[in-house]
N, C-alpha and C positions, 0 to 999 in steps of 0.2 A: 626599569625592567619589570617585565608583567609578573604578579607574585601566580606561582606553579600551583594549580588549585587538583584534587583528590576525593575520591571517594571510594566507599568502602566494599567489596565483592565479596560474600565469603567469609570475611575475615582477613583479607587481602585487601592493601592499600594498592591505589590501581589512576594513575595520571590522568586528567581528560586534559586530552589534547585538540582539541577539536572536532569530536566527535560528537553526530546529530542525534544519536539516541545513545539508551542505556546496552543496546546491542553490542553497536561494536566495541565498546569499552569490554563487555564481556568478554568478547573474542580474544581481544589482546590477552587476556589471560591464557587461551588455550582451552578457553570450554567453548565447546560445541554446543550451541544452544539448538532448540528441534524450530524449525520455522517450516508452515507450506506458505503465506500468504508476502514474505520480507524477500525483495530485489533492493539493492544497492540502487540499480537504475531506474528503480517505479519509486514514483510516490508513494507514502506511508497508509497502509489497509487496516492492519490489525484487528483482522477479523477471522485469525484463525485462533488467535489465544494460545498457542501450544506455546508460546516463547513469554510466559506469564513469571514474573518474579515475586517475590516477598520483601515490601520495604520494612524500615524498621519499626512501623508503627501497625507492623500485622496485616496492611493491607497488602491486597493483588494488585500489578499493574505489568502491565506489556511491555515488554524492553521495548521495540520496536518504534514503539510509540510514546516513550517517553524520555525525554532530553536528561541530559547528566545534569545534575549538581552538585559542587562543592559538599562536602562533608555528609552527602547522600550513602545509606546502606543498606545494603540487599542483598538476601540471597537468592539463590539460583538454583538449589538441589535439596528441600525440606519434605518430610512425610507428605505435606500436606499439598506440595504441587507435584508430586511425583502422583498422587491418586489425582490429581485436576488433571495431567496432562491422558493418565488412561482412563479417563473418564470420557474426551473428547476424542479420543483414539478408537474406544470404544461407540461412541454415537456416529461417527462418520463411518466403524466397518458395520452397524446395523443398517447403514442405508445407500452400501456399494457392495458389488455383485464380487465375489469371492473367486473368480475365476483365475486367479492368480499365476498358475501355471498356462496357462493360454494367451494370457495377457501378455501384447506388443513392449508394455514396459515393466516388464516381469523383470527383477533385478534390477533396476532404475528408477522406482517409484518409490517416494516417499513415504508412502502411508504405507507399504510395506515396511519399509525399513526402521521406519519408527515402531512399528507392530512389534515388528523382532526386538529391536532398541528395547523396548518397552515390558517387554514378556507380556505380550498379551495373548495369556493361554485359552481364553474363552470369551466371549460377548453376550452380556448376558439378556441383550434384547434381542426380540425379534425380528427377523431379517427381512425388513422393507425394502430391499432394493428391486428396481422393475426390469423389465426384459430389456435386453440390451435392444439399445435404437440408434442402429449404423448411421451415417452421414457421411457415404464415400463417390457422393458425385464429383469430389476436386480430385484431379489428375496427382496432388501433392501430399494431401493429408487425410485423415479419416478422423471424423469425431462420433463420441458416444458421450451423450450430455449424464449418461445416467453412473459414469465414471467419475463424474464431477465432485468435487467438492466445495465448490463455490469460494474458494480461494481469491480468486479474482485477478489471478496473475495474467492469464492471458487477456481478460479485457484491456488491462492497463499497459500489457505490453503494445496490442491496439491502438489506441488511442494515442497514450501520452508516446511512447517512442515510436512511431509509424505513421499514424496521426492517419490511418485506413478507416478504423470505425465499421469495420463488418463484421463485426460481435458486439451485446452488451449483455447485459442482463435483463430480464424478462418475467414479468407477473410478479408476486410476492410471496409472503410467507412460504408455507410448505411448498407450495406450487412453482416458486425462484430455478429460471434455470437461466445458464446463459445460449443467448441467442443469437441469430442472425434476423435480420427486420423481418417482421411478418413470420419469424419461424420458419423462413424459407430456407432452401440448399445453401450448401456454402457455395458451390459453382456462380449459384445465382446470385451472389452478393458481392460486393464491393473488393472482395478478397482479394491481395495481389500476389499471394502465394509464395509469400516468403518464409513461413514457418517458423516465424518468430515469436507465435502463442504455442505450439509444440514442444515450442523448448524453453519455456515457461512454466508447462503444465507440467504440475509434482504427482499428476495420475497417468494412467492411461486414457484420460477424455482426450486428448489430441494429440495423435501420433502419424508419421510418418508412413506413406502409401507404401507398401512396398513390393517392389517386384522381383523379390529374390527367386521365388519360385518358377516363373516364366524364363528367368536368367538360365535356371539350371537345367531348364525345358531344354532352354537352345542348345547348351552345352550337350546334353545328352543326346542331338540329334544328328545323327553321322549325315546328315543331307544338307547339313550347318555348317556355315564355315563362321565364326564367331571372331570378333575384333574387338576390342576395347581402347578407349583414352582414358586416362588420367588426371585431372586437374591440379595444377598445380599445390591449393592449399591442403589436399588430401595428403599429400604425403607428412606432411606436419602436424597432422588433429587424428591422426590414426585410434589413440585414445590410450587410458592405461589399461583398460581391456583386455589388451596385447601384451598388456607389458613394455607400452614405450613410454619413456618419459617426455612431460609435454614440449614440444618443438623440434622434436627430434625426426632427423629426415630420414624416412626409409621408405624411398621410392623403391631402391633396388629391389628389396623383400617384397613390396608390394607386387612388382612385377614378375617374382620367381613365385608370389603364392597363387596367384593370376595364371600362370604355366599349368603349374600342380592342379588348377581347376579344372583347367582343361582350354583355356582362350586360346586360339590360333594363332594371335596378335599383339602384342599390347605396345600401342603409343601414350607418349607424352603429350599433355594438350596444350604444354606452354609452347611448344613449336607454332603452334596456332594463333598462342597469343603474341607472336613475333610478325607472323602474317596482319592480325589486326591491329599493330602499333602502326607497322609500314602504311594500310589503309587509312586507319585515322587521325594518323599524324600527317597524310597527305592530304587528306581533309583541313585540317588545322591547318595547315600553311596556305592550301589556296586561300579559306575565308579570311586569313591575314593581309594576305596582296590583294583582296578584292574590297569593293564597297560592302561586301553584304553582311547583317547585321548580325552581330554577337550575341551570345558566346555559343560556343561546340559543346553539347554535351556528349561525357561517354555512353557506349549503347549496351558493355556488354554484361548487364546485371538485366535479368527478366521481369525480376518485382518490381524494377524501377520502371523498367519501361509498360509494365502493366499498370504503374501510379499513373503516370505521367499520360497514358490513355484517357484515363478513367474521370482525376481528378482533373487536370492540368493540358489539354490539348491543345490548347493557342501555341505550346511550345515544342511542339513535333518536329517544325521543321528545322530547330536546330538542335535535334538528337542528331549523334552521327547514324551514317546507313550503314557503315559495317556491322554486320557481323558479330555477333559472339563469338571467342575463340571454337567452344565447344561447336559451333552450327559451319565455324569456317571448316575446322576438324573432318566433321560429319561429309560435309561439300565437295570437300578436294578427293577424300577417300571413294566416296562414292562414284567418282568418273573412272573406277577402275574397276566398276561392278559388273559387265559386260563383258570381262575377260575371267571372271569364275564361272566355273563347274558349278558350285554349290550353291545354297541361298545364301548371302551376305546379311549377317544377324551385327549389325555395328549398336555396343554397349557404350556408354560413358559414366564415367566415376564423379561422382560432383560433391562439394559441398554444401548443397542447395538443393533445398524443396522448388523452387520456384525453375531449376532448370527444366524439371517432370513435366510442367507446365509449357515451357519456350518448346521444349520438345514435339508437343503435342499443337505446337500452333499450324494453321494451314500455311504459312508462309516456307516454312520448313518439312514441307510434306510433298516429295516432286514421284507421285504415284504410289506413295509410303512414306513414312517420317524416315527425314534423313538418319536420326537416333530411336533407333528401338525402343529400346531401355534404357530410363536413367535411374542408377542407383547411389544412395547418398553413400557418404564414406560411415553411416553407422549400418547401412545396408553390406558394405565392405566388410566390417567387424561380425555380423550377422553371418556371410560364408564364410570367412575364413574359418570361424568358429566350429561352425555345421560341418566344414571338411575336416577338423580334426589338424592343423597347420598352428603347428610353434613358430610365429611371426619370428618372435625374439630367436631363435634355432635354427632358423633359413641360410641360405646366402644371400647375400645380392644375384641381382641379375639387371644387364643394361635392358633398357628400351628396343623394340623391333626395327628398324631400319627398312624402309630409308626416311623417317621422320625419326631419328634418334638423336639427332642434336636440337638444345635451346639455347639459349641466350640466359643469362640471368635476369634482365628485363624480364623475359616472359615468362619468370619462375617470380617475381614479385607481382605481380597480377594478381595475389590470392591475398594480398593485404590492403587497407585501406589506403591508397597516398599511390601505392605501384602500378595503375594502370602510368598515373598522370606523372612518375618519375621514368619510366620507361619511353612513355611519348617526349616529355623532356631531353630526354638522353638522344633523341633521334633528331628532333626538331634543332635543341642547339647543337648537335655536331660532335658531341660527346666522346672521341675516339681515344682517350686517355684515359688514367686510373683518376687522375688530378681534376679532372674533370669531373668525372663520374660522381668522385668524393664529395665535389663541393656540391652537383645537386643532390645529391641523399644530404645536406644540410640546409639546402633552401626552403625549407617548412613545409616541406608535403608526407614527410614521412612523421609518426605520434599515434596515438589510438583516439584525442580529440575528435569529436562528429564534425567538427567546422574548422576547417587550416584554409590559410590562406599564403599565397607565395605571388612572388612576380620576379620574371625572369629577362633578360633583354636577350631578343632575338632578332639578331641584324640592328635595322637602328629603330626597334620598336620595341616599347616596354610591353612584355604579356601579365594581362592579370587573370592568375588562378586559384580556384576556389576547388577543395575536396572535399566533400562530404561523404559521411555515411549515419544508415539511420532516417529515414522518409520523413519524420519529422523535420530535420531540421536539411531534409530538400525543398520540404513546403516554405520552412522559415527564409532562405533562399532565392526560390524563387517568388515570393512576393515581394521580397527587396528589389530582385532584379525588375519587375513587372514596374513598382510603384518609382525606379527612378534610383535609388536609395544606395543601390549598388550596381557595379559593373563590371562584367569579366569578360576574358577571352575563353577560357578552357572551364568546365566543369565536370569534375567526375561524379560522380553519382555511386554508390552501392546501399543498397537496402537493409543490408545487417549491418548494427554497431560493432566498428573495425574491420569491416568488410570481408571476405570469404573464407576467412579463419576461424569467422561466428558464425556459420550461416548454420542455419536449423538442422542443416542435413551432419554436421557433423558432431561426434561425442559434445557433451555440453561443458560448457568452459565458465569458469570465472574469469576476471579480469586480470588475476597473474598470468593467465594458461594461455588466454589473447595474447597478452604480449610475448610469451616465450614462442608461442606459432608465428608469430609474426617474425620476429628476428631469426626464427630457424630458417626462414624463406629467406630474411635477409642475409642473412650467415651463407645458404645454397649460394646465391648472388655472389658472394666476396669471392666464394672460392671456384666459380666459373671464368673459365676462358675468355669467353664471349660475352658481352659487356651490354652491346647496342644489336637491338634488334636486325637493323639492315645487315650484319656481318655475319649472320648464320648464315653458313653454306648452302642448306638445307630453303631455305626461305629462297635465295639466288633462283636456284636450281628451278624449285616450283613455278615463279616465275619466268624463267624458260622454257617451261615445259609445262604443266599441266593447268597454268595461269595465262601462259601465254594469249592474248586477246577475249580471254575470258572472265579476267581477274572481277568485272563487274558485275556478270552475272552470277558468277560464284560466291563470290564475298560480299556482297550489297541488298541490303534489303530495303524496305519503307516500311511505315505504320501508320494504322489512321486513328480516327477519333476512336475512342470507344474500345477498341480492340475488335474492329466490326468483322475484319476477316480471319482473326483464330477460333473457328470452332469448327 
């Protein structure tokens, strides 16, 4: 038996259990140590030093960046790093712009919050910050370099988890900013607009586009007839904000606060995602009976499929052609726009930067975008606020009708593993509870970036693969390219744990992913409807406003490059 090795916090005897640095051992105690530049999922920076301890031989050293050991002691909280840490608190507000109350992540920003933390009543340099210098040619996000603190979160989230590379770092010394190649647009770069250096970033340098104001245009124009969808993982990442606690589902509130704004409409977009199971699960089974070659990838994540443009084109043509729930949503509604009086202002609620983007593709634009406005669920938390609405103090309220019923499939959409258990559930036939139970246990369900499951359907074994996370899509598909592996199904989503993370929603650690996730799951257990094809609702559409159109309504294509969205 392995002898239990210790060391000293404090004053406090404190277990290393296998922990990479002197960080998380801290934590275990319940101190909050201050960090901008320390992610659990990046590799080690330590280059902001605010998380600096005292061993016992006097010297400085970075938790962050330094491994525990055995009969090691330090503290954490002495005269002499409490003036280090405002010392650094101090040189990063002499050269950021104080705009605080105007500031996008005013009460969300670190370097504020440490300020306060900190009691830092004055600065006693002078204030070199320069004019702020907008960067809001991306449909998703806005950056201002001069917000920066050169953290280096966002590049690493870049790079190492995303593996995009349209930012680095740029020139040196005093002159160091982080970049896009040549200093150009982010439009103009590599970006796939997934928003995953946004919510990275411990300033306001990259923040979330927002269109709450344009929202509140429509609303307030009686010549408006305004509608809105819902995504499914939004009702689970609401935030504490509101005062929900994490995973907790309040779709209903959402849709009475939605009322109280003023919307005219408000649907569920998992209905939608019940329409794109039926499409792409019908996909899937042709290419099973047919010769042609493997595997199906899913379509309906926009960063992925702006990766897969970008970096990876040889494999377009086995993306599937549906649809995103959100654009099938968008599609179906819209063929009833000819029978209003007023202009049709259609809104969606997303957890995703990168839908602002799908939105704004031409593919999705038939004389106007099918989606007006797309606002994330911290855009959500933004009006709710601004109307003066006690989430927690509401009632419920159901969905608009006649899209008011979904399936629990298409309310697990909003986590990683639920596109590809939901198509399961349709493919093998799933009309049971017994059934249903055994695939939520065939390994596609976990917050893992890489599950792999096989399934038999009829007298052929399916090999599936879930990812999320563009990194390790790339890691993926060059196995699949070189040989090395082989599937039938691939789902794809761009955020780690798929749309429970996505940029557009409150920011999560890794407990708060999983409690969104099982709240989705928990929706699911306690739903009627099980399998996508048994929504009534879905039936119906397909007799009616599907009827022989189901392909041009829910099918798209993509090419290299992404030659045709601009």
């Amino acid at each position: 038996m392995e002898e239990k090795q210790f060391m000293t916090v404090d004053g406090l005897s404190v277990e290393i259990a296998g922990e990479k640095n002197v960080l998380e051992v801290i934590r275990k105690l319940g101190i909050k140590m201050p960090t901008f530049c320390y992610h659990s999922e990046l590799s080690i920076y330590g280059a902001c030093r605010m998380c600096v301890v005292e061993n016992e031989r006097g010297g400085i050293e970075a938790a962050c960046s330094t491994p525990p050991r055995a009969g090691m002691a330090i503290k954490t909280n002495t005269e002499r790093l409490r003036k280090y840490r405002k010392m650094i608190l101090e040189l990063l507000l002499a050269n950021h712009c104080r705009d605080c109350t105007t500031c996008a992540n005013n009460g969300k920003c670190k370097l504020q919050s440490f300020a306060i933390r900190y009691n830092i009543e004055g600065v006693r340099f002078p204030n070199t910050a320069a004019e702020p210098e907008i960067d809001d040619s991306s449909v998703s996000i806005v950056r201002d370099h001069h917000k920066c603190i050169l953290c280096g979160d966002c590049v690493r989230m870049c790079n190492e988890i995303q593996n995009v590379g349209a930012i680095d770092f740029a020139f040196r010394g005093s002159k160091m900013v982080i970049a896009t190649a040549f200093n150009g647009k982010l439009a103009d770069s590599p970006c796939v607009n997934c928003g995953q250096c946004s919510a990275a970033c411990p300033t306001g340098a990259i923040v979330v586009k927002s269109y709450v104001d344009k929202v509140f245009a429509a609303l307030d124009d009686k010549d408006s007839y305004v509608t809105v969808q819902i995504a499914p993982a939004v009702r689970v990442g609401i935030g504490k904000e509101l005062s929900v606690k994490p995973g907790e589902n309040v779709m209903g509130k959402i849709v009475t606060a939605l009322k109280m704004m003023g919307f005219d409409a408000v649907y569920d977009t998992s209905t939608a995602a019940d329409v794109t199971i039926v499409e792409e699960a019908a996909e899937l089974v042709e290419k099973l009976g047919s010769e042609q070659k493997m595997p199906l990838f899913t379509s309906c994540c926009p960063a992925w499929i702006r990766f897969a443009e970008t970096k990876y084109p040889e494999i377009l043509p086995y993306i599937s052609t549906s649809k995103s729930p959100m654009e099938m949503f968008a599609a179906i509604l819209r063929t009833g726009d000819e029978k209003l009086e007023k202009k049709h202002v259609h809104v969606a609620i997303m957890p995703c930067t990168a839908k602002k983007y799908e939105a704004n593709r031409e593919e999705f634009r038939h004389g106007g975008p099918d989606v007006d406005y797309v606002l994330t669920t911290q855009e959500l938390v933004q009006m709710i606020k601004e109307s003066g609405i006690m989430l927690a103090e509401i009632d419920a309220t159901a969905v608009d009708k006649p899209f008011g019923t979904a399936s629990g499939a298409g309310v697990i959409f909003g986590v990683t593993g639920g596109v590809t258990e939901a198509a399961l559930r349709y493919v093998a036939g799933a009309k049971d509870h017994n059934s249903v139970r055994a695939l939520a246990y065939s390994g596609v369900r976990g917050m893992n970036g890489v599950k792999e499951a096989k399934l038999a359907v009829g007298d052929r074994e399916v090999k599936i693969a879930v990812v999320s996370g563009l990194k390790n899509a790339s890691d993926l598909i060059d196995k699949l390219e070189s040989g090395e592996a082989k599937y039938d199904f691939v789902e794809v989503m761009a955020c780690p744990g798929g749309c429970i993370a996505g940029a557009g929603q409150p920011f999560a650690v890794s407990d708060v992913k999983k409690a969104r996730g099982e709240g989705l799951y928990e929706t699911d257990r306690q739903t009627g409807i099980r399998v996508s094809d048994e929504n009534p609702v879905v039936t119906e559409l397909y007799n009616t406003v599907l009827k022989d159109r189901a392909h041009e309504l829910l099918h798209v294509s993509y090419v290299k490059n992404g030659q045709n969205n601009h």
